[in-house]
N, C-alpha and C positions, 0 to 999 in steps of 0.2 A: 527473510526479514532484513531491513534497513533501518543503521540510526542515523537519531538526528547526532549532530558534532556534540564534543564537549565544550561546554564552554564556562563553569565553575572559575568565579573570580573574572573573568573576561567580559566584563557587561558596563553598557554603557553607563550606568548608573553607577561604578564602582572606578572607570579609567577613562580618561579621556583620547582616542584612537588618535587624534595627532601628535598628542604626550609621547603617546607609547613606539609609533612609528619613529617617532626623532629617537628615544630610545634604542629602538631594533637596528637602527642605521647606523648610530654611531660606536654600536657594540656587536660589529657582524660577528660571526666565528666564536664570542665569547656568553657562553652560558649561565657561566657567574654571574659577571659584569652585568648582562642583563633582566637577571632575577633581582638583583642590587640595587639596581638603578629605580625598578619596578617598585620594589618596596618603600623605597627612598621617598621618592614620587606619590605613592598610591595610597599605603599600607601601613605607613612608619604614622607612632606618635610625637611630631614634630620633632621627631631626629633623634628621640632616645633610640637605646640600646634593642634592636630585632629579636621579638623572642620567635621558639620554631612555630606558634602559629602563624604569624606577619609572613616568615617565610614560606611558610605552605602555599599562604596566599597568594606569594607573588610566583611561587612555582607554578600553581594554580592558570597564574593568569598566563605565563609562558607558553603552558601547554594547551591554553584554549588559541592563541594566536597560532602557536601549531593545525589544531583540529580545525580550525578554522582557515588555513591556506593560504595565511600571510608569512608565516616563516616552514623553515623545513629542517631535517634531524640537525642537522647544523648549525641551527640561528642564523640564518643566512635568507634575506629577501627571496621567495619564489616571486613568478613574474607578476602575481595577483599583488603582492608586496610592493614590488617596484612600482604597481603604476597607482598604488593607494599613496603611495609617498609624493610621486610627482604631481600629486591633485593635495594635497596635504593643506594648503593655502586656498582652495575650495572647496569645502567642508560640503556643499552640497552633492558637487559631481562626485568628493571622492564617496556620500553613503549611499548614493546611486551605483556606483560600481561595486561596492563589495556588496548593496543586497541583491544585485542581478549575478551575483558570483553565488551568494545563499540560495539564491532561488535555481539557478541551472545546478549546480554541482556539489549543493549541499543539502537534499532534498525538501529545500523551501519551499515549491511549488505545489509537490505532495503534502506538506505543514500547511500551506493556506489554502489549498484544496480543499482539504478535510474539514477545515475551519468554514468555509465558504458551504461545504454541502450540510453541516452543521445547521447553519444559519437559516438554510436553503428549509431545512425542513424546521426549526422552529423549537430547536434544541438550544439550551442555556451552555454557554463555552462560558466555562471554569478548567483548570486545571486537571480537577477531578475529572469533568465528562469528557475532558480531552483525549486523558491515554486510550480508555477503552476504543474511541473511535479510529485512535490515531494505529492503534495493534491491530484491527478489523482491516486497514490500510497497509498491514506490512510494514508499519514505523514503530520501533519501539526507542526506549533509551533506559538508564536502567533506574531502578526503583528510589525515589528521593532524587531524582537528578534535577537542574536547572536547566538542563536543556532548552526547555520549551518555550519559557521565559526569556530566558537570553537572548534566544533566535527573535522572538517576535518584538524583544527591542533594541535591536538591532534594524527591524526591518520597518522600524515604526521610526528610527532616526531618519532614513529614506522616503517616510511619509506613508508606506504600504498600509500601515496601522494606524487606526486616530491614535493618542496619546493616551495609556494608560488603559485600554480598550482591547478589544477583540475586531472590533470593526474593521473590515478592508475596505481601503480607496480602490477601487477599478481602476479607477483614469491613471490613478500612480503606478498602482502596476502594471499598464498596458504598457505607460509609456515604458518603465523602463525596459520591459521586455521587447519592447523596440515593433510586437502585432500586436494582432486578434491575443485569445485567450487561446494558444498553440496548447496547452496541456488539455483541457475542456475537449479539444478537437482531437489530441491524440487520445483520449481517455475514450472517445464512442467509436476507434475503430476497433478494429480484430488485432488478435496477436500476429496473425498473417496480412495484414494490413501495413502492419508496422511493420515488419521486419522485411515486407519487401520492400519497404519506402525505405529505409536502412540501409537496404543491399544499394539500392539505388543512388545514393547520397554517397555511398562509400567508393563507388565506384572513379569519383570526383571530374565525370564529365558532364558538360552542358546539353551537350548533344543527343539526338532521338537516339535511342538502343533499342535491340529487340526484348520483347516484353517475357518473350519465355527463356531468356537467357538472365534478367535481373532474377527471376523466380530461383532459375539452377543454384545462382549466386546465393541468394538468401537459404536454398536449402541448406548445400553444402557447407554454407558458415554458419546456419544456426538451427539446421535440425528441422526445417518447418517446410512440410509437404506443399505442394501445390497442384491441384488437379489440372492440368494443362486445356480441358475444353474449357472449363468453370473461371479462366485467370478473367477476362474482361469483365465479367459481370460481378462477379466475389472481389475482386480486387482493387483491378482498373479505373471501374467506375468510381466507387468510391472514394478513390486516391483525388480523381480529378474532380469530383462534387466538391471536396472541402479545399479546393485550390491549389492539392501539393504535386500534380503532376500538370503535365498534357499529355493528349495521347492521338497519335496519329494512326489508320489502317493502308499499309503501302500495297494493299491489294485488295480487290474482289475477293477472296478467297473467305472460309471460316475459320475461326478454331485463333489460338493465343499469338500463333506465330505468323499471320496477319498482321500482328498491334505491336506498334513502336511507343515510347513513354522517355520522355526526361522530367527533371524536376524543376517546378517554376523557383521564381524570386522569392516566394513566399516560404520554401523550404529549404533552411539555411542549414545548413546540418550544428555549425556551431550551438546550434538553439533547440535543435530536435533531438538530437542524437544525446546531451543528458536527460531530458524530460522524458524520452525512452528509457533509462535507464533506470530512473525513479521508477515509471511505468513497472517495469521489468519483476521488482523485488514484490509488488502490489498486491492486492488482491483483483481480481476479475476487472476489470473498469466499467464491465457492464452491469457485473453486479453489487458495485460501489453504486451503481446510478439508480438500479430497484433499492437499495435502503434507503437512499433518503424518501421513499414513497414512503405513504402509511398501509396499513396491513388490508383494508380494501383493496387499496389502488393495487398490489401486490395479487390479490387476489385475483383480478382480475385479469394480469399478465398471466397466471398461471391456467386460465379457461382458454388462451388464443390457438390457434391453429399453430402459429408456427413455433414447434418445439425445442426450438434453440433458446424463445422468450421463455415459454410455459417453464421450460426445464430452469433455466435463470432464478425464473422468480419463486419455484420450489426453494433452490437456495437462500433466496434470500427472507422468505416465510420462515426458514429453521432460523437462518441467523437473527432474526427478530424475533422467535418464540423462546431460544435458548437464550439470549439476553434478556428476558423476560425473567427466565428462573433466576438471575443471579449469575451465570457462569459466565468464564472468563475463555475470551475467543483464543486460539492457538495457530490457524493454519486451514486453509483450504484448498482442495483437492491437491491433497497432499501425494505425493509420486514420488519414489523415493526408493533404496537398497531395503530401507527400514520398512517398507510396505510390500517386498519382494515383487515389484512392479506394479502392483495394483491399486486402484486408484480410491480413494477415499474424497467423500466432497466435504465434509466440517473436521476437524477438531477444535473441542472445547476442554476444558478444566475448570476446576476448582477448589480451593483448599481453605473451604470452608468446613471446620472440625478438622478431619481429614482429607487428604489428598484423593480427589478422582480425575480421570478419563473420561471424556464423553467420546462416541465416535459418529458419527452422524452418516446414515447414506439418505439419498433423496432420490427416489422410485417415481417419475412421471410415466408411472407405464397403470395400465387397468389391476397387473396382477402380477404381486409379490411370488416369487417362487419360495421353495423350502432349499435348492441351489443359490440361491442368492442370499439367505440368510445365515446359509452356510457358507458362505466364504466372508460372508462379516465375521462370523465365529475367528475364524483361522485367522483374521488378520489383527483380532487382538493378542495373540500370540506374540505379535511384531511389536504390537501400539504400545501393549501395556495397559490396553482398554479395559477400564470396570464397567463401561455401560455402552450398549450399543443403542443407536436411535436409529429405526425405519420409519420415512415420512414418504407418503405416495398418496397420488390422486385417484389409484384402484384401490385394491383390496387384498390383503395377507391371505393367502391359500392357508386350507385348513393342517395340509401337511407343515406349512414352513412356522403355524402357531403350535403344533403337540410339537413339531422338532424344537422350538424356543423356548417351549416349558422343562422337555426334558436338558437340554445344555442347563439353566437355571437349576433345576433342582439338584443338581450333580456338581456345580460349579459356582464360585461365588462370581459368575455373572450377571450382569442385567440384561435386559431387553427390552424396548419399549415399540409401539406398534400405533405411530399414528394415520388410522386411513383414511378415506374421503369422509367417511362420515365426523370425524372429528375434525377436519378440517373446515369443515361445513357449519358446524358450533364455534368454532373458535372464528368463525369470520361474524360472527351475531357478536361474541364478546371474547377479546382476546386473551383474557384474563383468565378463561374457562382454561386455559391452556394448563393450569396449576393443577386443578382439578381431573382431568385425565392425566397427567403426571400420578395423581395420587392414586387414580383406579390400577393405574399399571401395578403401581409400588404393591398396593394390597394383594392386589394377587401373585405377585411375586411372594411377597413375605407367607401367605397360604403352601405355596410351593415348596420353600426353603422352613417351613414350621419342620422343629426338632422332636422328634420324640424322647422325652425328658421323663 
């Protein structure tokens, strides 16, 4: 997970940034001096006596020019600092420079993402509908924060935002980000898409390179396989469709080590290389792109042939039928010491009455085994899971349901078992989804009945 900066006390609506910058400048090295100054300025009732709220506040605001990458442990201008001060007397360049600093390095892109696929699908941005979507994203901040607020007016002094709205300018944020919509376009490749354009970019030359030697590069720096006949057509291609390579063949010959690649003008790394990093902490970016479908359209990816979609949009059928009950998203395919290597595709929670666990796997296969059910078992061991969720477009074998009755009856687990045929009703009306929730619960509750 990634957060957004703190920014409490630090908001446009509460200080003025060229106040504050003449402030930070004329009080380098001095911590007091510029809490002091702050209050003076900000916070004070026309110069009476500071009590310690006023000064919270103005600590407050210290520490969000911190979080925010205008000053550093020392009260001391970083370079983001320096060059807000020397635009200081042009208030427009300088809220164009620090929101293209919010947007590459302070996960603003991923904040007006989400906002944008919000929109995209036809969802009401409030506050409230925000966090959920914004956690589903790998962006948290913590509970009561300003965060979110802050950031977007901040970014609305730069014009990103109409005034008092949710609304995004395009045009404002193309320009400042100087293209296209480079997140949009990193957000539909592959994790190995990225990270060889990564390796690529890091390498910091202009020049053609061999294409299975960037691959090696990107293994060995970030773990990420690459089948060496599969690199031109999985990769290659790719890279050069959405403009960020070219790619030359210095032979007749077949196979990866044929294909030469540098990166064009269009892939700056200054520019790429945070939005991968946002990237990084996310959820899927492909399966960011099946939620904002509705539960049709969803349906429909999960019928296609190619099972890298179908398997996708399995996930993202759970992730819209468990927001459907109420619960609250955690993490997806989760991989971890805590899963003793194995792989989990949802968690969920909730702590509503008491605290649960949801654990979710998602089966695009014809047929559930009673081995597969069984190593859901054992990995709530790890989770701490009260409920385990099987979703597949086959069918639970009859062994892996008598094996799930008896773990239940013996243990205060759950288990739920949604197959095609329910899948099948919940695409007539999604809401039936509550409803087979309820037939699970009752037969469970039959199973776990006390003899009293």
């Amino acid at each position: 997970m990634i957060e957004l900066p703190f920014g409490s006390e630090f908001s446009p609506n509460q200080i003025e940034l060229t106040k504050l910058l003449e402030i930070c400048k004329c009080n380098e090295k001095n911590k007091t001096a510029i809490e002091l100054e702050i209050l003076n300025e900000f916070f004070s009732d026309h110069g009476n006596n500071s009590t310690s709220n006023q000064q919270k506040l103005a600590m407050n605001c210290r520490l969000g020019l911190k979080s925010y990458g205008i000053i550093d442990d020392m009260c001391q201008f970083t370079h983001l600092g320096e060059e807000l001060y020397s635009c200081k007397d042009s208030p427009d360049d300088m809220y164009r420079i620090f929101a293209k600093h919010i947007l590459l390095n302070l996960n603003g892109m991923g904040f007006v993402q989400c906002i944008n696929d919000m929109q995209v699908s036809l969802q009401k941005v409030t506050l409230e509908t925000l966090r959920p979507e914004l956690e589903i994203r790998g962006i948290t901040y913590p509970s009561g924060g300003k965060h979110p607020s802050i950031m977007r007016l901040w970014l609305e002094k730069a014009g990103v935002f109409a005034e008092k709205k949710w609304e995004i300018n395009q045009d404002v944020l193309q320009a400042i980000m100087g293209s296209e919509d480079d997140m949009e376009i990193l957000r539909s490749l592959t994790k190995q898409q990225r990270y060889f354009l990564l390796a690529l970019l890091n390498t910091g030359s202009a020049d053609f390179q061999p294409a299975s030697q960037i691959a090696r590069l990107a293994n060995v720096t970030y773990g990420v396989v690459y089948p060496e006949k599969s690199l031109p057509k999985n990769i290659l291609n790719a890279l050069e469709t959405v403009g960020y390579i070219e790619i030359e063949k210095t032979t007749s010959g077949r196979g990866s080590k044929s294909h030469r690649c540098k990166s064009t003008e269009k892939a700056k790394k200054e520019v790429l290389q945070p939005l991968m990093k946002q990237l990084e902490g996310q959820t899927d970016p492909k399966l960011t792109e099946l939620l904002v479908k509705n539960i049709p359209e969803i349906l429909e990816d999960i019928d296609s042939d190619n099972t890298y979609i179908s398997g996708l949009a399995l996930e993202a059928l759970a992730f819209k039928l468990l927001r459907i009950l109420g619960l609250d998203y955690m993490a997806t395919r989760a991989r971890a010491e805590s899963t003793g290597g194995s792989e989990v595709d949802l968690l969920f929670h909730s702590a509503r009455l008491v605290y649960s666990r949801w654990q979710i796997q998602c089966k695009n296969t014809s047929h559930v085994s009673l081995d597969q059910v069984a190593k859901e078992v054992g990995l709530t061991q790890m989770l701490y899971s009260n409920v385990i969720v099987v979703i597949t477009t086959g069918k639970v074998s009859s062994e892996a349901k008598r094996y799930a009755n008896h773990v239940m009856k013996n243990s205060n687990l759950n288990i739920v078992f949604i197959e095609k045929e329910d899948i099948a009703q919940i695409a007539g009306n999604p809401t039936t989804i509550v409803d087979i929730f309820g037939r699970e619960a009752k037969a469970t509750m039959q199973l776990k009945k006390l003899d009293l």
